[in-house]
Backbone as CSV, one residue per row, in Angstrom:
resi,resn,N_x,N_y,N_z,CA_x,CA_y,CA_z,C_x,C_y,C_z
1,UNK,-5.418,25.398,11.906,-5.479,25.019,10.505,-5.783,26.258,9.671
2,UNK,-5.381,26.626,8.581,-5.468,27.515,7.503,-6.619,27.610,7.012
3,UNK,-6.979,28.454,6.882,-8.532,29.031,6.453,-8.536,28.212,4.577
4,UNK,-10.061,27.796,4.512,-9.854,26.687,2.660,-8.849,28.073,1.915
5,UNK,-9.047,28.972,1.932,-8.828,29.933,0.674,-7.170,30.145,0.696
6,UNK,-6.470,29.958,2.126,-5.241,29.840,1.937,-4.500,28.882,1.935
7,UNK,-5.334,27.324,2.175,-4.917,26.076,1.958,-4.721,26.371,0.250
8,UNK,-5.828,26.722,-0.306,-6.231,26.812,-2.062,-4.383,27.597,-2.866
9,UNK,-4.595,28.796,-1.937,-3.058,29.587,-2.726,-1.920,28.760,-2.159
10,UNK,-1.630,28.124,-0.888,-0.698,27.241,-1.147,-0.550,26.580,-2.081
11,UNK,-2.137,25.185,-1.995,-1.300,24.468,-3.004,-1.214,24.655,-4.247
12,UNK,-1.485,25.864,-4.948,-1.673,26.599,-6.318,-0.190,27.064,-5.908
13,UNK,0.501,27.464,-5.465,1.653,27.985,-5.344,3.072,26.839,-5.367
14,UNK,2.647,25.540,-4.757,3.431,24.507,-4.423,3.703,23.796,-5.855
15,UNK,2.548,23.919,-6.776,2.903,23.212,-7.982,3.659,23.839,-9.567
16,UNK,4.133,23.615,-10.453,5.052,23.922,-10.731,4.305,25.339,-11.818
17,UNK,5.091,25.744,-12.203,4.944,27.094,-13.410,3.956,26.832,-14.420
18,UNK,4.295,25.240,-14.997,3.655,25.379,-16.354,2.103,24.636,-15.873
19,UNK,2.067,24.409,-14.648,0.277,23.794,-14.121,-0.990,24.285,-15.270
20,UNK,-1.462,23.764,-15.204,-2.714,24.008,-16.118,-4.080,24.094,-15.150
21,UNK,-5.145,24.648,-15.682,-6.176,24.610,-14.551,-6.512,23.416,-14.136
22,UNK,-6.814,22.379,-15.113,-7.158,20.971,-15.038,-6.258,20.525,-14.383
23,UNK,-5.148,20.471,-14.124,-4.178,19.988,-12.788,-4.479,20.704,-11.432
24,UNK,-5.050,21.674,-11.743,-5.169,22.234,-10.253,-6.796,22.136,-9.534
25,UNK,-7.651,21.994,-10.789,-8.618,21.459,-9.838,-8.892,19.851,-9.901
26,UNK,-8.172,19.124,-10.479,-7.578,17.763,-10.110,-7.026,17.338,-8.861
27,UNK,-6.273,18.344,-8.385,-5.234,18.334,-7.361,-6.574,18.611,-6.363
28,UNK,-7.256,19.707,-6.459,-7.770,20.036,-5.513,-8.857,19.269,-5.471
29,UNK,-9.273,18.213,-6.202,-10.794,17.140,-6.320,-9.727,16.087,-5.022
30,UNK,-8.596,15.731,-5.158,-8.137,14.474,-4.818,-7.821,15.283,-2.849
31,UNK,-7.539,16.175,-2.736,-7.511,16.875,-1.701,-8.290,16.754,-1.048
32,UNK,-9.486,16.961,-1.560,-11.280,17.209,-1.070,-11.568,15.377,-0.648
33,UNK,-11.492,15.069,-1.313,-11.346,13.343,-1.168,-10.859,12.553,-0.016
34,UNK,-9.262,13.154,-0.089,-8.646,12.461,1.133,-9.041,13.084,2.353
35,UNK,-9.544,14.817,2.284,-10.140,15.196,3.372,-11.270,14.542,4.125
36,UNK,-11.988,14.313,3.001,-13.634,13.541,3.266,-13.437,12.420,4.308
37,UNK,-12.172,11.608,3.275,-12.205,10.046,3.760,-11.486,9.907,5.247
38,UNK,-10.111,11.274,5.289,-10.306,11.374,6.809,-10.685,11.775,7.927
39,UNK,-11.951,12.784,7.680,-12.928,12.965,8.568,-14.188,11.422,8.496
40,UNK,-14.190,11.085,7.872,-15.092,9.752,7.909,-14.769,8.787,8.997
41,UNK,-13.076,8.681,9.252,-12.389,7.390,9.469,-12.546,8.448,11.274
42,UNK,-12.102,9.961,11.358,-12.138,10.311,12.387,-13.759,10.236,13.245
43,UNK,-14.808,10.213,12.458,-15.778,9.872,12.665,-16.438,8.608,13.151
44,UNK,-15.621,7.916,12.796,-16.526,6.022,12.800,-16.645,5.500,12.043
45,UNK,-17.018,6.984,10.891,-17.642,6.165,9.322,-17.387,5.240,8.763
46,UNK,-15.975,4.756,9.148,-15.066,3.426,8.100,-15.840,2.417,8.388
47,UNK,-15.644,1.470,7.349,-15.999,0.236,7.483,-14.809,-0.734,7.749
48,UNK,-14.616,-1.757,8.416,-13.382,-2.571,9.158,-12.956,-3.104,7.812
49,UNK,-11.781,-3.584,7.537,-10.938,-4.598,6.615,-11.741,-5.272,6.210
50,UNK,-12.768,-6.487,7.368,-12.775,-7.662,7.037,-14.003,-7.510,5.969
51,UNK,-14.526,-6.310,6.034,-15.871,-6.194,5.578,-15.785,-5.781,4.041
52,UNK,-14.416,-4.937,4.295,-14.238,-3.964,2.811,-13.367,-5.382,2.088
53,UNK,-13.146,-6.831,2.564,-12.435,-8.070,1.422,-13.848,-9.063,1.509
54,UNK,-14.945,-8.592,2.541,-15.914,-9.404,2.001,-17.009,-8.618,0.429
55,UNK,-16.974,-7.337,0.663,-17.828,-6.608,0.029,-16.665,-6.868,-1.753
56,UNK,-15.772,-6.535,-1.434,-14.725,-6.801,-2.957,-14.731,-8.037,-3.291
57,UNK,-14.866,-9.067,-2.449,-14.848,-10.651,-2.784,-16.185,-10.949,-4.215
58,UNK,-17.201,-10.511,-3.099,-18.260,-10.376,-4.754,-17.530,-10.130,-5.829
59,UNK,-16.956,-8.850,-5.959,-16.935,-8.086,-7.273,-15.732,-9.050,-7.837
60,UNK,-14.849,-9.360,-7.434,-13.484,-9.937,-7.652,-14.045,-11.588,-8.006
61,UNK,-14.511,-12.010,-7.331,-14.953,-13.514,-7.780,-15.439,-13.978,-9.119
62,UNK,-16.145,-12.690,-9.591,-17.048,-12.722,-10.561,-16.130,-13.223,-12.353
């Protein structure tokens, strides 16, 4: 795997000319995110389906 700093100039490189900073550390918040959530899931951390439509059932019922 690519060291963070050349993951970073890829995807600063992958997006288009007129990018703005706020798109790029947007890009890179949602990156950091999906990274998190799949070291979590590679971890155990997840919580099963049935738990994540009982825990939303509250909020949704309301």
């Amino acid at each position: 795997m690519p060291a963070t700093k050349e993951q970073i100039i890829e995807l600063v490189r992958s997006m288009p000319n007129n990018v703005t900073v706020d798109d790029v550390i947007e890009e890179l918040y949602f990156k950091l995110q999906v990274d998190q959530g799949l070291a979590e899931l590679d971890s155990g951390e997840s919580l099963p389906h049935e738990e994540v439509e009982r825990r939303l059932s509250k909020w949704l019922s309301r």
